[in-house]
C-alpha positions as CSV (number, residue, x, y, z in Angstrom):
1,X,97.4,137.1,104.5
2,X,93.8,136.4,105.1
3,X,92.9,133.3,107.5
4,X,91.3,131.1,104.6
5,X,94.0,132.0,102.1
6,X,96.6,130.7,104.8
7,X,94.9,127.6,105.2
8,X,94.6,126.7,101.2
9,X,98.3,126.9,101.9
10,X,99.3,125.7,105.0
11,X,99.4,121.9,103.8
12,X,101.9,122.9,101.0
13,X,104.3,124.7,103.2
14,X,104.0,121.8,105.7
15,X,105.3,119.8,102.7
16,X,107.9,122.0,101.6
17,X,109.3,121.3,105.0
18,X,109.7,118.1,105.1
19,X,110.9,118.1,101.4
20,X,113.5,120.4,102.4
21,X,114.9,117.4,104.8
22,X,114.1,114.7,102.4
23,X,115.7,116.8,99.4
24,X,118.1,118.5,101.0
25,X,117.0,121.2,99.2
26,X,114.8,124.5,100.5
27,X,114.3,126.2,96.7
28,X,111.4,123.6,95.6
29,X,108.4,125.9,96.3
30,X,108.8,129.7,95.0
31,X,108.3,132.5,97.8
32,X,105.5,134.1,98.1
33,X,105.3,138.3,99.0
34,X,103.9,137.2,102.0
35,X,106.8,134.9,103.1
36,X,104.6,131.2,102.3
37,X,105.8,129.0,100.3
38,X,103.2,127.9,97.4
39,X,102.9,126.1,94.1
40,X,100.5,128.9,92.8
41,X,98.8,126.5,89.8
42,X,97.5,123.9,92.7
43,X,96.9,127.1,95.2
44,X,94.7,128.4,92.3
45,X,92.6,125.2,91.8
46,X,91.8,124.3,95.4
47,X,90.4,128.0,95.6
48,X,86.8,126.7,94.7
49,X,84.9,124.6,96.5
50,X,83.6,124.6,100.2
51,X,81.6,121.4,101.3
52,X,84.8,119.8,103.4
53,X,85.2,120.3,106.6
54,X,88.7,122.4,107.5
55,X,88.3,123.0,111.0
56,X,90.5,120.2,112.0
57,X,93.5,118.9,110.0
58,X,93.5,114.9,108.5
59,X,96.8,112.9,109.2
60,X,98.7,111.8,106.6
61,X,101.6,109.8,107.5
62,X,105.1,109.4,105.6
63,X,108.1,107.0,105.3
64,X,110.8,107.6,102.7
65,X,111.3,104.0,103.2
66,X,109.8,102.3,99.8
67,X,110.1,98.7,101.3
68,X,108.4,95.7,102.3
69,X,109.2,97.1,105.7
70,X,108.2,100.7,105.1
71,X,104.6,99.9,103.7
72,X,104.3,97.7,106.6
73,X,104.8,99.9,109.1
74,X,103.1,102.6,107.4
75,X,100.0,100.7,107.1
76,X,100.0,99.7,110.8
77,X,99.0,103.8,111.5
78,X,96.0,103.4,109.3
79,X,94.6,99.8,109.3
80,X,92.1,100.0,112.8
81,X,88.9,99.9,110.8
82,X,90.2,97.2,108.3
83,X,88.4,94.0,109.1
84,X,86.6,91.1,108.2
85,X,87.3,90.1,104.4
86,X,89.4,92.7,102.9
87,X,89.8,93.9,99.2
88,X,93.6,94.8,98.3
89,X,92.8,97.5,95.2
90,X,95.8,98.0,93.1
91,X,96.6,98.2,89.9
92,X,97.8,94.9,87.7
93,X,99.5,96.9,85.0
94,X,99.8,95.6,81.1
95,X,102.0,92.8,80.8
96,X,105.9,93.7,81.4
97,X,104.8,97.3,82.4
98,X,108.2,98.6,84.1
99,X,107.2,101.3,86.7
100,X,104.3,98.6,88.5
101,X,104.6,98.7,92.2
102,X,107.5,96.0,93.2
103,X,105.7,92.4,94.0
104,X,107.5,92.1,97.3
105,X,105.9,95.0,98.8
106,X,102.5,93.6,97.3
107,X,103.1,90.4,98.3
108,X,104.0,91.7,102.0
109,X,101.0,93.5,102.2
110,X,98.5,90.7,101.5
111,X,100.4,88.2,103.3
112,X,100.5,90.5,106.7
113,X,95.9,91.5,106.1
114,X,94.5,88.1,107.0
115,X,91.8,87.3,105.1
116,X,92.6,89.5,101.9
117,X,92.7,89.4,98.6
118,X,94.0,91.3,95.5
119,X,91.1,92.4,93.1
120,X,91.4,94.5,90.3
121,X,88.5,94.8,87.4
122,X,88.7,93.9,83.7
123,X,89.8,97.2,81.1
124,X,87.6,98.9,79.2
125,X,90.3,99.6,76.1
126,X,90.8,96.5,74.1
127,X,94.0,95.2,75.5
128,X,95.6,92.3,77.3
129,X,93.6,92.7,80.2
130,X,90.3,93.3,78.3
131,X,88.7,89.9,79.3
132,X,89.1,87.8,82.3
133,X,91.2,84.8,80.2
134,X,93.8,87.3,78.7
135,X,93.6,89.4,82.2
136,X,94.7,86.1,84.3
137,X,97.7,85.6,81.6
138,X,98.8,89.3,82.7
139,X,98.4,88.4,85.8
140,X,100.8,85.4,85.5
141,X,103.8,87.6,83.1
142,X,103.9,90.5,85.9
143,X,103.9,88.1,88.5
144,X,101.1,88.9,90.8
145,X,100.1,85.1,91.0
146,X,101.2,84.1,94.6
147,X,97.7,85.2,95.7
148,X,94.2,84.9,95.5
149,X,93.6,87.9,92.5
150,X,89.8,88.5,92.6
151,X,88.8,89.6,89.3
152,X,85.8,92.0,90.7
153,X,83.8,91.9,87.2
154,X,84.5,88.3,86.1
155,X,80.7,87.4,87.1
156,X,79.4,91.0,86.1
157,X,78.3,93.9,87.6
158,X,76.0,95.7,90.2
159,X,75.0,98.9,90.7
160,X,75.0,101.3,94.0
161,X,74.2,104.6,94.6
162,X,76.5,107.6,94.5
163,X,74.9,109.4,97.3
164,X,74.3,113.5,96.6
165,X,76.0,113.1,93.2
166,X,75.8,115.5,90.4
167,X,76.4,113.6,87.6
168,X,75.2,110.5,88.5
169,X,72.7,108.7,91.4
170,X,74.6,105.1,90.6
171,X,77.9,103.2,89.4
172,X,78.2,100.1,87.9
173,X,80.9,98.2,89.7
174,X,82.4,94.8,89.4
175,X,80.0,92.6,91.6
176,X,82.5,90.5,93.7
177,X,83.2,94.0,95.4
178,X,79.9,93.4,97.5
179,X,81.7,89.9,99.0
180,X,84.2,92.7,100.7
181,X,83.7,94.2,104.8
182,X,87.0,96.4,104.1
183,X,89.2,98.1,101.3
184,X,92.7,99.2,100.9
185,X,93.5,101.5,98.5
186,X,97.0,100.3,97.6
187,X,98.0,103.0,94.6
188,X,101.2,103.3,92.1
189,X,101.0,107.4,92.1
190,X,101.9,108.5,88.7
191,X,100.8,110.6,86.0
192,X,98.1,109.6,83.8
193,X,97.2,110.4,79.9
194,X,93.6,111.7,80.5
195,X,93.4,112.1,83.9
196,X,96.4,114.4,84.6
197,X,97.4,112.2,87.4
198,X,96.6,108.5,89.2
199,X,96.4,108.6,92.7
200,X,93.9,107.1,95.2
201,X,91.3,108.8,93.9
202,X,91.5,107.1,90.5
203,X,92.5,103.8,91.6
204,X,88.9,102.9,92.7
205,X,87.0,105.1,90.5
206,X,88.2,103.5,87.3
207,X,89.7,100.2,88.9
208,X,86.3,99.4,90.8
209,X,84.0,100.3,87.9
210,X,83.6,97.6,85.7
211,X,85.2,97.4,82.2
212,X,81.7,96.9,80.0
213,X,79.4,99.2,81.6
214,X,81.2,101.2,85.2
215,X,84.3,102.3,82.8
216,X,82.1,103.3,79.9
217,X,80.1,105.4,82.1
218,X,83.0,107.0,83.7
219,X,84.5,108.1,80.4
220,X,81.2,109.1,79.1
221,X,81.7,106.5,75.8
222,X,79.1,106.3,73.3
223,X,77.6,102.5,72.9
224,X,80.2,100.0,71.6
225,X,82.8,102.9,71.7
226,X,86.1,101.8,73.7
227,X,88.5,104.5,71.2
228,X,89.9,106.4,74.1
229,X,90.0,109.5,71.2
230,X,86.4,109.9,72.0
231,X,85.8,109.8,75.3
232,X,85.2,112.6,78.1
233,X,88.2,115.0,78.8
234,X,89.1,117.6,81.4
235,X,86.8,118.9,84.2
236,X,83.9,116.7,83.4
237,X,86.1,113.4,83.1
238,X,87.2,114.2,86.7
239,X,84.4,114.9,88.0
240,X,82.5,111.9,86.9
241,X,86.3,109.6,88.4
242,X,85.0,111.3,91.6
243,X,81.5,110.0,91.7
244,X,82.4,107.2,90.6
245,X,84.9,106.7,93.6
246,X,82.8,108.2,96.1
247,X,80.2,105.2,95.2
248,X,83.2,102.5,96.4
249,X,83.8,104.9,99.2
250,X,80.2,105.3,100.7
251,X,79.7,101.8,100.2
252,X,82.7,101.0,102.5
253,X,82.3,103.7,104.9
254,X,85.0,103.9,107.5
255,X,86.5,100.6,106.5
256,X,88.5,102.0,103.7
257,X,91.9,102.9,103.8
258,X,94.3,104.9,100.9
259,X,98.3,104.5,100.6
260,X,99.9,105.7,97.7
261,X,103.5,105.0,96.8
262,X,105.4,107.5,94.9
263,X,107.6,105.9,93.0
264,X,108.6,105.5,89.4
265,X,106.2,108.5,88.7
266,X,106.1,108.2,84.6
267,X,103.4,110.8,83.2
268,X,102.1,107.4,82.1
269,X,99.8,105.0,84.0
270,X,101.1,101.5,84.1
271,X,98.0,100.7,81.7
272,X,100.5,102.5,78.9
273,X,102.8,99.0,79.9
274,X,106.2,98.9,78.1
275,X,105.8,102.4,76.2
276,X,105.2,104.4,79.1
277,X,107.9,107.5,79.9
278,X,111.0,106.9,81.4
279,X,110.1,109.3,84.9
280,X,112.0,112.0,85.5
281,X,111.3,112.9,89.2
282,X,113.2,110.8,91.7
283,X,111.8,108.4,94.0
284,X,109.4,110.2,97.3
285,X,108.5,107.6,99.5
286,X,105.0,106.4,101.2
287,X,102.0,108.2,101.9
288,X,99.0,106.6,103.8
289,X,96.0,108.1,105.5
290,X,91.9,107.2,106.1
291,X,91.5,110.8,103.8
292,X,91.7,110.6,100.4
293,X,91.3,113.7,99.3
294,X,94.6,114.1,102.1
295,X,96.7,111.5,100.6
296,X,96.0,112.8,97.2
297,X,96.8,116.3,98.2
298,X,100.0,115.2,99.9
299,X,101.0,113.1,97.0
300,X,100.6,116.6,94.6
301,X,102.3,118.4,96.8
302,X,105.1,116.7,96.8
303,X,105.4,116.4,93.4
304,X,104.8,120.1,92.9
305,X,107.5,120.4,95.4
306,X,110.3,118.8,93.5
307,X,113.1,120.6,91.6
308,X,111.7,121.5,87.9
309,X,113.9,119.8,86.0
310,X,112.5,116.9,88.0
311,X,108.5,118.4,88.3
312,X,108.2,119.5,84.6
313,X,107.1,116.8,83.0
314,X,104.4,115.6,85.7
315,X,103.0,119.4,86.1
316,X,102.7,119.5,82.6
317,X,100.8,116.7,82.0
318,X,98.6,117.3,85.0
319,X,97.7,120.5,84.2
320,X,97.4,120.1,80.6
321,X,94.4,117.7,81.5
322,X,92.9,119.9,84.2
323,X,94.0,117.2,86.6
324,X,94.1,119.0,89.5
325,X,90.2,119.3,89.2
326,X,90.0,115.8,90.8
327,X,91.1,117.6,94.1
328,X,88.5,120.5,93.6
329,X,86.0,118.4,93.4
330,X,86.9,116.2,96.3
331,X,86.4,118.9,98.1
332,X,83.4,120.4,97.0
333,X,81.6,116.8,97.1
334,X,82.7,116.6,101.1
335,X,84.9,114.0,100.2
336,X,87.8,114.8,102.6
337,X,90.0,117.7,103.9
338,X,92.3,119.4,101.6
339,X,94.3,120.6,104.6
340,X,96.4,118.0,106.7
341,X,99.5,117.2,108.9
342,X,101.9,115.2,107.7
343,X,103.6,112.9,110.0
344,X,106.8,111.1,109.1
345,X,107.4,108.2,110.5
């Protein structure tokens, strides 16, 4: 096996690994001739690009422990460039949504950053969380009001650049997100119905955009068009979630952190509230790191890992939306490494 080839898949046999304790199970990835274990549609897609830097291997760390406790002490190995006011970024989910990350490990969270607040930014799809009124009242009926919930778009929008993007040289992001010195990416990891999947990556490339203009521009939607049945698919939607994101993360710089909890993994986002999928893969754990194209990475790999009875459904609609593009073009926009040790802890 050639050097490069062995690093595309070093990560995923890493991650086999520790599946193989976490499972109990050492039959999740398929053998390769050359005796690597490898999920060969996500090998495949992180072929192209070459802009990130592989010489050195990003940490991502992992607890099984989906807990108060566990996202506590997971965050405590990434949180030493999170200061001054700090922006919580998670999604609020439609009202009664049943796979939304468990308020007791929100509430935890916020309650342990001083100085932080939730935010989240208004929908672009007409829906309960459309508007800031009828976005508060979700708030409310899921339960997310025991904090300070900064509504990033509420007073409108500003632009900033998207340095060395292809598709675009601004975004159009809720305004309050300007207030912020620090972010954490706190991310419900599931699939998604036009993006394949939701990880970090999408959390602040659709969440941080703002509904009327940021979203619109994301999903390439004609004026006045919020029908979903028109917008951008496949390669170009990703690749305009990853500009989009890499605006939030220039403007943050180091001060911007990514945890993604795997969890209740529906091949629906939690914007499908109570008619998402009932998930089919079991429960993972935590994953955290300052990388996102890492944690991302990580979080695939793990679900590519899983049994396919389990796997199916996920892969399927991942691939079927040429998901795993996001991660290409991570990469090839210098956006992270694709290769990474993961530490449990």
């Amino acid at each position: 096996m050639k050097r490069r080839d062995f690093l595309k898949l070093s990560s995923l046999a890493l991650t086999a690994g520790v599946l193989s304790k976490t499972f109990g199970t050492g039959k999740a990835f398929a053998q390769t001739k050359d005796g690597v274990s490898s999920a060969p549609a996500l090998a495949q897609a992180m072929a192209g690009g070459a802009k990130a830097n592989t010489s050195q291997k990003s940490t991502v760390y992992f607890t099984k422990d989906i807990s108060p406790e566990g996202l506590l002490k997971i965050y405590e190995k990434i949180k030493q460039n999170i200061t001054g006011k700090v922006a919580i970024k998670w999604h609020s989910g439609e009202p009664h949504g049943p796979n939304i990350l468990p308020r007791d490990m929100v509430k935890a969270l916020q309650e342990n950053i001083p100085n932080s607040n939730l935010v989240e930014t208004n929908t672009l799809y007409a829906g309960a969380r459309q508007n800031t009124k009828d976005h508060r009242e979700t708030l409310k009926t899921n339960g997310w009001d025991f904090c300070t919930v900064d509504i990033m778009d509420e007073d409108g929008a500003v632009m900033i650049p998207v340095k060395g993007g292809k598709h675009f040289k601004e975004m159009s992001v809720g305004k309050h997100m300007l207030d912020y010195d620090s972010m954490v990416v706190l991310t419900h990891f599931k699939g998604h119905a036009m993006g394949g999947f939701g990880g970090s990556m999408k959390n602040i490339a659709i969440g941080c955009a703002d509904g009327p203009i940021g979203k619109k521009m994301v999903h390439a939607a004609p004026d006045n068009n919020d029908d979903s049945s028109q917008w951008l698919m496949g390669k170009g939607f990703m690749e305009n979630m990853v500009e989009s994101a890499k605006a939030t993360i220039d403007h943050f710089g180091d001060k911007i952190v990514y945890i993604n909890v795997l969890r209740n993994m529906s091949v629906d986002c939690d914007c499908a509230g109570t008619s998402a999928a009932k998930p089919k893969a079991r429960d993972i754990g935590i994953l955290a790191s300052t990388d996102i194209l890492a944690v991302d990475k990580a979080s695939i790999d793990m679900v590519y890992a899983l049994p396919e009875e389990e796997s199916h459904d996920l892969k399927e609609r991942i691939e079927s939306r040429e998901g795993l593009h996001q991660l290409t073009y991570l990469k090839e926009m210098g956006m992270g490494n694709d290769t990474y040790e993961l530490k449990e802890i």
